[in-house]
C-alpha positions as CSV (number, residue, x, y, z in Angstrom):
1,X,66.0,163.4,167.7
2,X,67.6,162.3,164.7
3,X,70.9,163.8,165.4
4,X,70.9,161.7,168.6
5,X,72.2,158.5,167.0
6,X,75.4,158.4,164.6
7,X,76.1,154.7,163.3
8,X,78.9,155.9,160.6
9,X,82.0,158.5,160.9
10,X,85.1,158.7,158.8
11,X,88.4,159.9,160.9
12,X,91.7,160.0,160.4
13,X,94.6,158.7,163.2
14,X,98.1,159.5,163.0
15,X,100.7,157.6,165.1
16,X,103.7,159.0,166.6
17,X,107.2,159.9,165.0
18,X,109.9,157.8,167.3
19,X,112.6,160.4,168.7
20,X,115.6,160.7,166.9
21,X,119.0,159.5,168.5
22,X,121.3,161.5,170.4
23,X,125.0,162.4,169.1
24,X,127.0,162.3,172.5
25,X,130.1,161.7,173.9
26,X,131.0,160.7,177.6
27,X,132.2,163.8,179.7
28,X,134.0,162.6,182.8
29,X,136.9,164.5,185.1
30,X,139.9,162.2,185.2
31,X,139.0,160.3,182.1
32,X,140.5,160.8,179.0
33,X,138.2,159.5,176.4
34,X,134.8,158.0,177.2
35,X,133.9,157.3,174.2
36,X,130.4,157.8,172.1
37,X,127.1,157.9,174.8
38,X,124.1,159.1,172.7
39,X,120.6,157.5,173.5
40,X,118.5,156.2,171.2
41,X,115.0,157.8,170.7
42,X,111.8,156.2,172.1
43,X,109.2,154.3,170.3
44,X,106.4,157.1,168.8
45,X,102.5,156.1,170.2
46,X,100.1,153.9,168.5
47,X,96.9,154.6,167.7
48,X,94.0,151.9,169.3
49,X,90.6,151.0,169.3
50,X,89.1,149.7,172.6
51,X,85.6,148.3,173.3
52,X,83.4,150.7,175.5
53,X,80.1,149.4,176.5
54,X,78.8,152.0,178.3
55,X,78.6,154.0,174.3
56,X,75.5,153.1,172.3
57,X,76.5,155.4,169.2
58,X,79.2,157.2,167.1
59,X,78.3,161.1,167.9
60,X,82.0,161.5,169.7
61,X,82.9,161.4,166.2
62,X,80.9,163.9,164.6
63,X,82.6,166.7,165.4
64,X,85.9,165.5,166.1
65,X,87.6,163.8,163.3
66,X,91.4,163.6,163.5
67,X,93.6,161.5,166.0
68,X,97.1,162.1,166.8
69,X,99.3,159.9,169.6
70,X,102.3,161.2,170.8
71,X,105.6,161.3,169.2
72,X,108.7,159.5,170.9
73,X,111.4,161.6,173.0
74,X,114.3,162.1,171.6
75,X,117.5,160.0,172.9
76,X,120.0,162.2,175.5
77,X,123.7,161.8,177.5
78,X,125.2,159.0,179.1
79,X,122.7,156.4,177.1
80,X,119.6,157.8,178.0
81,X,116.7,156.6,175.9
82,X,113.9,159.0,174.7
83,X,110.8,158.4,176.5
84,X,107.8,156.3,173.9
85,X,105.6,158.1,173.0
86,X,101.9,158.1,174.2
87,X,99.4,155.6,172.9
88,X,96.2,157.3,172.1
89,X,92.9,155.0,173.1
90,X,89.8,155.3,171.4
91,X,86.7,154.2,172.6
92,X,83.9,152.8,170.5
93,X,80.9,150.8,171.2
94,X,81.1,146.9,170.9
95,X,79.9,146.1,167.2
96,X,81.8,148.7,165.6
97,X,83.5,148.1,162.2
98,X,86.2,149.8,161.1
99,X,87.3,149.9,157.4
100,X,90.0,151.4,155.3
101,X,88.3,154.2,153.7
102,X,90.0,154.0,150.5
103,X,89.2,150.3,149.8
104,X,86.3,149.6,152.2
105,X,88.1,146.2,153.2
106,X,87.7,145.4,157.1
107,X,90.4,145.9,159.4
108,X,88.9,144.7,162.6
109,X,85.5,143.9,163.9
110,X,85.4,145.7,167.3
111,X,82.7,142.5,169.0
112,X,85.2,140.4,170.6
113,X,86.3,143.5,173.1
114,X,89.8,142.8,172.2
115,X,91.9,145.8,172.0
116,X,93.1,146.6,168.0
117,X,96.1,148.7,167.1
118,X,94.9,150.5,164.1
119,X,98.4,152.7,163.4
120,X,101.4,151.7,164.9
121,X,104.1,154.3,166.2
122,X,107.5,154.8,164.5
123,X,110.5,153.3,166.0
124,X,113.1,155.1,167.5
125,X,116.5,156.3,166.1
126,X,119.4,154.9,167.0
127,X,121.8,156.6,169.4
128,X,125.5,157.2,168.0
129,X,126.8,154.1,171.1
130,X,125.9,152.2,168.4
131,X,127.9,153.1,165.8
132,X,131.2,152.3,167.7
133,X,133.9,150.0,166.2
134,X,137.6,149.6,166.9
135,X,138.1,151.7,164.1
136,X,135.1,154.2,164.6
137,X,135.8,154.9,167.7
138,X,134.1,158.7,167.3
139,X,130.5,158.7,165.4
140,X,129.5,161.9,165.1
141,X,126.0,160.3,163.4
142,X,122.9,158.9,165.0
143,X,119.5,158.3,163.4
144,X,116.1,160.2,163.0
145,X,113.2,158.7,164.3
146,X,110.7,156.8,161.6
147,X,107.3,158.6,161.0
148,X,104.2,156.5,162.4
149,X,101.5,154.8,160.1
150,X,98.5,156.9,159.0
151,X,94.8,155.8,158.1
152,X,91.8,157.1,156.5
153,X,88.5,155.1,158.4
154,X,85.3,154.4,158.6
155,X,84.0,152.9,161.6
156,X,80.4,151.4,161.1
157,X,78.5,150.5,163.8
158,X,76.5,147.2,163.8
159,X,74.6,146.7,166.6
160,X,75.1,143.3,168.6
161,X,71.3,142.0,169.0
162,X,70.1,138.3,169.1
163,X,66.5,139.6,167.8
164,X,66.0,142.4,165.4
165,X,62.1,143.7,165.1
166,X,61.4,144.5,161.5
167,X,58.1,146.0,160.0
168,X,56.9,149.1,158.5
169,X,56.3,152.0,160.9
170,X,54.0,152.0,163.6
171,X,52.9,148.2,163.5
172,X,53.8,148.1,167.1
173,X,57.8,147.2,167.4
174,X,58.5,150.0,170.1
175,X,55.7,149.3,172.3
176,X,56.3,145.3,172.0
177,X,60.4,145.9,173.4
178,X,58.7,148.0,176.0
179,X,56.6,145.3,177.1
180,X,58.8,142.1,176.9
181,X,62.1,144.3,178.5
182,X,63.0,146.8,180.6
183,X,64.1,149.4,177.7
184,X,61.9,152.4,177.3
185,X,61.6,153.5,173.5
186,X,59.7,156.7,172.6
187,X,56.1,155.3,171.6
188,X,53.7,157.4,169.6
189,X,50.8,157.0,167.0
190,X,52.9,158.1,164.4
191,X,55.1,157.0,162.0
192,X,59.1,157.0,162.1
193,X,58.5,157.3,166.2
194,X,61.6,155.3,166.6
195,X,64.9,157.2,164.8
196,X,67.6,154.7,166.4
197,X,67.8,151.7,166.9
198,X,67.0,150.6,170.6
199,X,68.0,147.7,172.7
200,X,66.8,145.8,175.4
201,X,67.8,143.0,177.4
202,X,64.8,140.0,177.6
203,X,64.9,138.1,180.9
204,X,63.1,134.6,179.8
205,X,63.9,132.5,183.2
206,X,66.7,132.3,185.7
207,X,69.9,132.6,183.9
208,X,68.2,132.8,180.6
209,X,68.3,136.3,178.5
210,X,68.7,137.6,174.7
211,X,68.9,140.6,173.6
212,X,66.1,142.4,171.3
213,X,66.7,145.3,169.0
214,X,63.9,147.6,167.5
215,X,65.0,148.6,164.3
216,X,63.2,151.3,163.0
217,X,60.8,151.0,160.6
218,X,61.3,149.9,157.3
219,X,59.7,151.3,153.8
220,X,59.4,150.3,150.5
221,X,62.4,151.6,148.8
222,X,64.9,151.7,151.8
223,X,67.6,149.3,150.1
224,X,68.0,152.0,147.3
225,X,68.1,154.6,149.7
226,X,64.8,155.5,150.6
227,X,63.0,156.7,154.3
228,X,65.2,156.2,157.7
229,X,65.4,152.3,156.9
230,X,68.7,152.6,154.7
231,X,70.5,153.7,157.2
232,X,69.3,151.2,160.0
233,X,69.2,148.3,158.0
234,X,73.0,147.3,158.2
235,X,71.7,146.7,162.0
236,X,70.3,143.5,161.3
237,X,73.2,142.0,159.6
238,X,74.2,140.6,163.2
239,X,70.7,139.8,164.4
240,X,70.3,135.7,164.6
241,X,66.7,135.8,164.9
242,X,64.1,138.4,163.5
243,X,60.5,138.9,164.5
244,X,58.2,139.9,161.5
245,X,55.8,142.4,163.0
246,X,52.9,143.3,160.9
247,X,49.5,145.2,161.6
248,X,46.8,143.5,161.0
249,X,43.6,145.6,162.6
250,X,43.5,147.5,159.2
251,X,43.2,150.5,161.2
252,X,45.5,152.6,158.0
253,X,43.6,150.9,155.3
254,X,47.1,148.3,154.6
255,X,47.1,144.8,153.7
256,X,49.2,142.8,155.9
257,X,50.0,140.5,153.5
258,X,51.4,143.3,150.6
259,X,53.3,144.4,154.2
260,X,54.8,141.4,154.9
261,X,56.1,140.8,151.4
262,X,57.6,144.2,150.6
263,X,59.4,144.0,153.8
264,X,61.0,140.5,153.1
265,X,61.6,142.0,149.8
266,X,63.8,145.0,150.9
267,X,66.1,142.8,153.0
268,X,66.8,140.1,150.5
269,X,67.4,143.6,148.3
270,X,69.7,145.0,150.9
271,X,71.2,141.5,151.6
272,X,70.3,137.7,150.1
273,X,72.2,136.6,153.5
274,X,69.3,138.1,155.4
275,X,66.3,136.6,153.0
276,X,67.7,132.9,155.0
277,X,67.9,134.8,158.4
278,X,65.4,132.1,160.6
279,X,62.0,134.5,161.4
280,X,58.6,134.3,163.5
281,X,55.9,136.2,162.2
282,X,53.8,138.4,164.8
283,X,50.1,139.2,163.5
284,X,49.9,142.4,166.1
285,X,47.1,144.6,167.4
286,X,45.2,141.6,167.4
287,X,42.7,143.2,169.9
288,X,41.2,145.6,168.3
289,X,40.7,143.0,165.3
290,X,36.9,142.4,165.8
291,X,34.7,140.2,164.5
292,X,36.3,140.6,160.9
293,X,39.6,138.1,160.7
294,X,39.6,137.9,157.3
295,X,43.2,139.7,157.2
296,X,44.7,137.8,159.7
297,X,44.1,134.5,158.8
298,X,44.8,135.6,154.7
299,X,48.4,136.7,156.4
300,X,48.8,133.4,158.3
301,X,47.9,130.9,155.5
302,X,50.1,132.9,153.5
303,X,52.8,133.1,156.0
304,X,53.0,129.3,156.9
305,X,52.7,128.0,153.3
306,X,56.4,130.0,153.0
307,X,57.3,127.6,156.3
308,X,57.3,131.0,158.9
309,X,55.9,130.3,162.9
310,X,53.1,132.7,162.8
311,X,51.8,134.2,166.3
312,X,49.0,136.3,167.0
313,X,49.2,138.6,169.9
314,X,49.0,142.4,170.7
315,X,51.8,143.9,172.4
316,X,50.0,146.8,173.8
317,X,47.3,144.3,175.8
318,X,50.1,142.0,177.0
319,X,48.0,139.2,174.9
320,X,50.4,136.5,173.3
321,X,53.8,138.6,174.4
322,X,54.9,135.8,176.5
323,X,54.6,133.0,174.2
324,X,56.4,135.1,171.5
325,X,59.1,135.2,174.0
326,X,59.4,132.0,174.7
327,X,59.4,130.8,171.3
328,X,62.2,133.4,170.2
329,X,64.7,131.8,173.0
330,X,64.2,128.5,172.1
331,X,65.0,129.0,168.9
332,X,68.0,131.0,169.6
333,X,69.3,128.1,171.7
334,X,69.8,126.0,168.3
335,X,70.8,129.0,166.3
336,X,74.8,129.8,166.3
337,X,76.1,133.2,168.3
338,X,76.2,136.9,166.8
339,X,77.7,136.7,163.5
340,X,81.6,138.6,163.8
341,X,83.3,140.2,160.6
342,X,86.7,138.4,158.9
343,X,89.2,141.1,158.8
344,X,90.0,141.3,154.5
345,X,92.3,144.3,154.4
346,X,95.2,143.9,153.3
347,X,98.0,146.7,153.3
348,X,98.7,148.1,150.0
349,X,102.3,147.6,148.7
350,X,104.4,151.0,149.5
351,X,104.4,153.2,146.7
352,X,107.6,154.8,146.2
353,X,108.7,158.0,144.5
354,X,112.6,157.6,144.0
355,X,113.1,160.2,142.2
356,X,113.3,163.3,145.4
357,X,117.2,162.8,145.9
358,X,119.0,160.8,149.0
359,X,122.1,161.3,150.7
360,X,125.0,158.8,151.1
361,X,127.8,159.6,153.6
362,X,130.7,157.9,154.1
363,X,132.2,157.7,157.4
364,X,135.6,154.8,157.8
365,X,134.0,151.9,156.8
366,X,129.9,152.9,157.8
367,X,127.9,154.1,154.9
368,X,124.9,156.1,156.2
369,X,121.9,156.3,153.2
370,X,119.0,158.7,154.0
371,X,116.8,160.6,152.2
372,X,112.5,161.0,152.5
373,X,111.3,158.1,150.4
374,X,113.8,156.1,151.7
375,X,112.8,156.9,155.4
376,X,109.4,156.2,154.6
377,X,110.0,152.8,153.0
378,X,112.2,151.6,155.8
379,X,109.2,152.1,157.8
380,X,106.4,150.3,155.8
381,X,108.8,146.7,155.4
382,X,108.5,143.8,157.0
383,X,112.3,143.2,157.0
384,X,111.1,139.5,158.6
385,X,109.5,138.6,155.4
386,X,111.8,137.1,152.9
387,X,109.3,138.5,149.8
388,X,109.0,141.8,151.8
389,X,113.4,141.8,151.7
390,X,113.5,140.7,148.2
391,X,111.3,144.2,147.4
392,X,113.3,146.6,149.4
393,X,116.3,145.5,147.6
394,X,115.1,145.9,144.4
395,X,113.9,148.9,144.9
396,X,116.9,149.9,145.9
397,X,118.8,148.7,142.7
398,X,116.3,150.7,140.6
399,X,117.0,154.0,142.0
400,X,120.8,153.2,141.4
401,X,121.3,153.3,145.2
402,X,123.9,150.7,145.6
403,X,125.6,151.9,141.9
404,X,126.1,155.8,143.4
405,X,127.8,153.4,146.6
406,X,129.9,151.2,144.0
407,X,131.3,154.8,142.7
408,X,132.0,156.5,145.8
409,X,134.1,153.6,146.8
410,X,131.8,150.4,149.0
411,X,133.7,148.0,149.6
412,X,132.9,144.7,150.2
413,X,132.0,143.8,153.8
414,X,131.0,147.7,154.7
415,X,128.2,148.3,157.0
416,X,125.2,150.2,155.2
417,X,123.1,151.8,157.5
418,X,119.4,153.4,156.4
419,X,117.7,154.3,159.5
420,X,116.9,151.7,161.8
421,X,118.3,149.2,159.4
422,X,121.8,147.9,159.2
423,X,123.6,145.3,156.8
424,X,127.2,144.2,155.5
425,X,127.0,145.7,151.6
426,X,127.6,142.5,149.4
427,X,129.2,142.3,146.2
């Protein structure tokens, strides 16, 4: 059973290499000299994220845990372009975070059921049709393909619930989502019943519904670590409302009052956000309380002098279900929606290793640059942003790019081509 939910995976994804560009020249009976026809490659696949609610966990992840889309088809004859590559989709389940794994930073928050492109495929290489001028009138070049973006993540999944139930184990949470929705939890006298998280939808009146979590049940401890509830409490970062379930028939010898405190304190442990989270307290198993009400009216003075709604009822007789309910979507209609996550990543600043060699050919008036850690710079710039232009080029001038040029004879007003990237060479 515990297998059966997975709310973290780390995987890698891997966009496509765009297809290189075709060297060709026009072959035609009757015509002398048609002049340079190569293709240009097509665009590499990206890598995306898309909402699927029909999923409830991350196991498709567990086993599989690299991601490749396809790579771009190289350019051909007569000015044929290379095919793009194909996008790869992945499906996750609406709530799903994903983060870069090396800095934890969010990328996206998958709760909107927008679409998010995670890697982005390489652009094609240019086809040598380019590269003809009145004085170059044969290129015999064309340009590779540039490699696709890469990224360690971890997608987290928090689930999208207007009401999370919270309580130790056993104090009735199961059987109370049972009762008040259509969702049907495992329920059993013993504790840690519940290993995920369920959901169900509450119908209150025509056209009025929330939707309730379980969480399962929480122990003294879990913000460190401790129990099942470590790993389920990130599930009630999203809730709106909770409902405080605690047992007060005494039937395991607990105080419901030591209950309710240690749980509060384990979520202002885990997160001082949640310790302001609005709550109704739900004195449960009310029905087999007796005579003796010492505990439960102990828990209620205790409970309302700290400003908390306190309700008795007993989920498993039906008794004071209804008016729980009602009271939880009234106070969700002054409450705002399901918290969503700001995206805070921020892509690191390329780190270049100049020092593997590059190649400068010269070819009339076209200077062609290449080399690895040049290819892969070209790739990661934002050649739209000034700042981003201003770093490229210095980084050239530090790996004595344009001074090798100067020596082999640039002249001013050449066309420098690295890539997809071409510009007049300034003095």
């Amino acid at each position: 059973m515990a297998s059966s939910f997975v709310d973290k995976a780390r995987i890698s994804v891997h966009a496509g290499k765009g297809g290189d560009g075709a060297v060709s020249f026009h072959r035609e009976k009757y015509v002398a000299a048609g002049g340079p026809d190569g293709g240009d490659g097509g665009r590499g696949g990206s890598v995306i994220f898309v909402v699927d609610d029909h999923m409830s966990t991350l196991m498709d992840f567990r086993y599989k845990r690299k991601y490749v889309a396809g790579n771009g088809n190289n350019g051909g004859a007569k000015r044929c372009y290379g095919r793009d590559g194909e996008n790869l989709y992945i499906k996750v389940p609406r709530g799903t975070i994903v983060r870069d794994t090396e800095t934890g930073a969010i990328m996206h928050d998958m709760s909107t059921g927008e679409n998010f492109t995670v890697a982005k495929g390489g652009r094609g290489g240019w086809g040598n049709m380019h590269f003809a001028t009145p004085t170059r009138q044969v290129p015999r070049f064309a340009k590779p393909g540039l490699p696709g973006e890469s990224h360690d993540i971890t997608l987290e999944l928090k689930l999208l619930a207007d009401v999370g139930l919270v309580g130790f184990p056993n104090v009735g949470k199961s059987t109370l989502l049972s009762v008040v929705s259509r969702a049907h939890p495992k329920i059993a006298n013993y504790h840690f019943t519940t290993l995920f998280p369920n959901l169900g939808v509450v119908y209150v009146d025509e056209g009025v519904s929330f939707v309730m979590a379980d969480i399962p049940g929480i122990i003294e401890g879990a913000s460190e670590g401790a129990g099942l509830g470590h790993d389920f409490l990130r599930h009630i970062d999203r809730c709106r409302l909770l409902v405080h379930l605690v047992d007060v028939s005494g039937s395991e010898g607990r105080d419901p009052v030591e209950d309710f405190d240690a749980i509060n304190a384990e979520l202002a442990e885990y997160s001082p956000g949640l310790a302001s989270r609005p709550q109704l307290v739900a004195a449960n198993k009310c029905d087999i309380l007796g005579d003796d009400r010492e505990n439960i009216e102990r828990l209620r003075a205790h409970v309302e002098e700290l400003g908390y709604q306190f309700f008795e009822m007993s989920a498993a007789a039906h008794m004071g279900t209804k008016e729980l309910v009602k009271a939880c979507s009234g106070l969700l209609d002054t409450l705002p929606p399901v918290a969503s996550y700001e995206a805070d990543y921020v892509p690191p600043e390329p780190v270049v290793d100049t020092s593997e060699d590059i190649t400068i050919e010269h070819f009339d008036d076209m200077w062609i640059v290449e080399g690895p850690w040049l290819q892969r710079l070209v790739a990661r710039i934002n050649f739209e942003d000034y700042e981003s232009r201003m770093y490229f080029d210095r980084i050239l001038r530090e790996a004595g790019v344009y001074e090798r040029m100067e020596q082999m004879g640039v002249k001013d007003g050449d066309t420098v081509s690295m890539y997809d990237l071409m510009f007049e060479y300034k003095d």
